[in-house]
N, C-alpha and C positions, 0 to 999 in steps of 0.2 A: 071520802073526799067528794066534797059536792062539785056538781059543773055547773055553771053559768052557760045561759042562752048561750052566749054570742063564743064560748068556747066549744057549746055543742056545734055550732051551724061550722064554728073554722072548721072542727073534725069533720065534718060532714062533707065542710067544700072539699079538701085535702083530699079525704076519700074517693071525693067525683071525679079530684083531675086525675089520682092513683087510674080510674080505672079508665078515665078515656085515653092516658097512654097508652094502658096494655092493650085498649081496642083497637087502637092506628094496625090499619091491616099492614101487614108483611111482603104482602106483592100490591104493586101498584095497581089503583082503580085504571085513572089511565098513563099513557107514555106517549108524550108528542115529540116529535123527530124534527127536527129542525137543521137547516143546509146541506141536506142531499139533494142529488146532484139525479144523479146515475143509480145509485144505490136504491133499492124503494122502501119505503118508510118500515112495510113489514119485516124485510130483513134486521132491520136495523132495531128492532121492538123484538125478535125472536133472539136476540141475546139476553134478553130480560127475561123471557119465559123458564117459567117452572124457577126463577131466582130468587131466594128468601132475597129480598129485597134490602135489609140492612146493609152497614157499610162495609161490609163483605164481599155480599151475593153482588153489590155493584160495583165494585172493586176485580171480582172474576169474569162479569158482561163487560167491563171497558177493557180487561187485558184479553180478553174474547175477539172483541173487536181490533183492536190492535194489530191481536195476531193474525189476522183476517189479509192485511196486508190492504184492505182496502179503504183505511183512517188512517188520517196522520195528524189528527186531531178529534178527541172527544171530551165530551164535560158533561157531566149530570147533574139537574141540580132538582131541588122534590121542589113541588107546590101542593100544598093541599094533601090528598089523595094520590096524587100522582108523581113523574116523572118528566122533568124535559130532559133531552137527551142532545145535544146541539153537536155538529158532525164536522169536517173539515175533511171531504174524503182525497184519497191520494190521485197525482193523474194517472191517465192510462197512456201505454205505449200502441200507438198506434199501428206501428208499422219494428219489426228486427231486419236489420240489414248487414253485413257484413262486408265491406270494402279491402284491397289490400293483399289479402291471405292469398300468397302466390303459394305456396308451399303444401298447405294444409286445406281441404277442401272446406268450401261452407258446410255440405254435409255432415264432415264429421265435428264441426267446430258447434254445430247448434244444440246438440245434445250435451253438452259442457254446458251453455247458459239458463243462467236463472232467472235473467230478464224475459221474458216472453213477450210476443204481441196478442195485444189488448189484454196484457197483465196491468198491475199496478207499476208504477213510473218512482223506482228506487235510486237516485244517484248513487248510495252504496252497494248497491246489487251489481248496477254499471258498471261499475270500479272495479268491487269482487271479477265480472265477467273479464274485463279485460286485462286484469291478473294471470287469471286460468288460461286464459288465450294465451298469454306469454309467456306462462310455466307450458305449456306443448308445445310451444316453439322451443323452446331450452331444451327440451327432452329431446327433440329430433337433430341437436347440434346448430342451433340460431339462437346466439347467444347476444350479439348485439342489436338487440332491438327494440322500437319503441311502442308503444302503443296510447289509443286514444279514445276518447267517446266525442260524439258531438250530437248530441239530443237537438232537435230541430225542434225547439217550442212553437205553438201553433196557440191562438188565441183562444179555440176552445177546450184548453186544459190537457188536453192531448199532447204528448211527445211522439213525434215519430216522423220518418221512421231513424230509430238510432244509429245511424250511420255512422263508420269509422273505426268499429269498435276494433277491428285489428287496422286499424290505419296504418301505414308504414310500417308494416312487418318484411323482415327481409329475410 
């Protein structure tokens, strides 16, 4: 079977773009970090390192990050060579305070919490916390009682300090 030119040069092109796929490297040339805050770009670039870079390895760098507890928003999207990585990091707790707990010392009640100061700022962590707080109030026979958060948001992104959290425990 004879080829014609212009069936040779298609196979030809075909072939070129076969292999500038396979050449698309695997790790990003670069990763730019876009809306952090607090967090500094290289952290946010070392969930990437050493990651086959397909929708995998970036699929395991964003539940990475996730888990980090310090995003509560991430998005990657490729350009070129590279990686943007755009951030929504979580706030921070600035201040843990305990109000209320006539019964139970602050002492022993902070070693139960998962919220920490200048952790990341979980309203379900809060919640959890103040749970735990009133399951050891149950255990010591204080059965009636209530509990509360009241995170004092502050303008810069900051909660604290969380105050209340055994609020009217009796």
């Amino acid at each position: 079977m004879k080829m014609t030119i212009a069936s040779r040069l298609s196979s030809l092109a075909l072939g070129a773009g076969m292999a500038m796929i396979a050449a698309l490297p695997a790790f990003a040339q670069t990763i730019s970090v876009q809306g952090n805050q607090r967090v500094d770009a290289d952290t946010v670039r070392s969930y990437f390192t050493g990651e086959r870079l397909d929708q995998a390895g970036i699929d395991r760098a964003v539940r990475g990050m996730y888990n980090s507890g310090m995003f509560s928003d991430v998005r990657v999207s490729r350009t070129g060579g590279g990686l943007v990585v755009r951030v929504v990091e979580n706030s921070v707790v600035n201040r843990v305070t305990l109000s209320g707990n006539s019964k139970v010392k602050s002492d022993q009640l902070f070693p139960e919490l998962q919220t920490k100061s200048r952790g990341a700022y979980s309203k379900a962590m809060i919640d959890g916390d103040v749970q735990r707080i009133m399951e050891i109030y149950r255990r010591i026979g204080r059965l009636g009682l209530t509990g509360s958060s009241d995170p004092a948001h502050l303008r810069t992104e900051r909660y604290g300090p969380i105050d209340g959290l055994a609020h009217g425990v009796k």
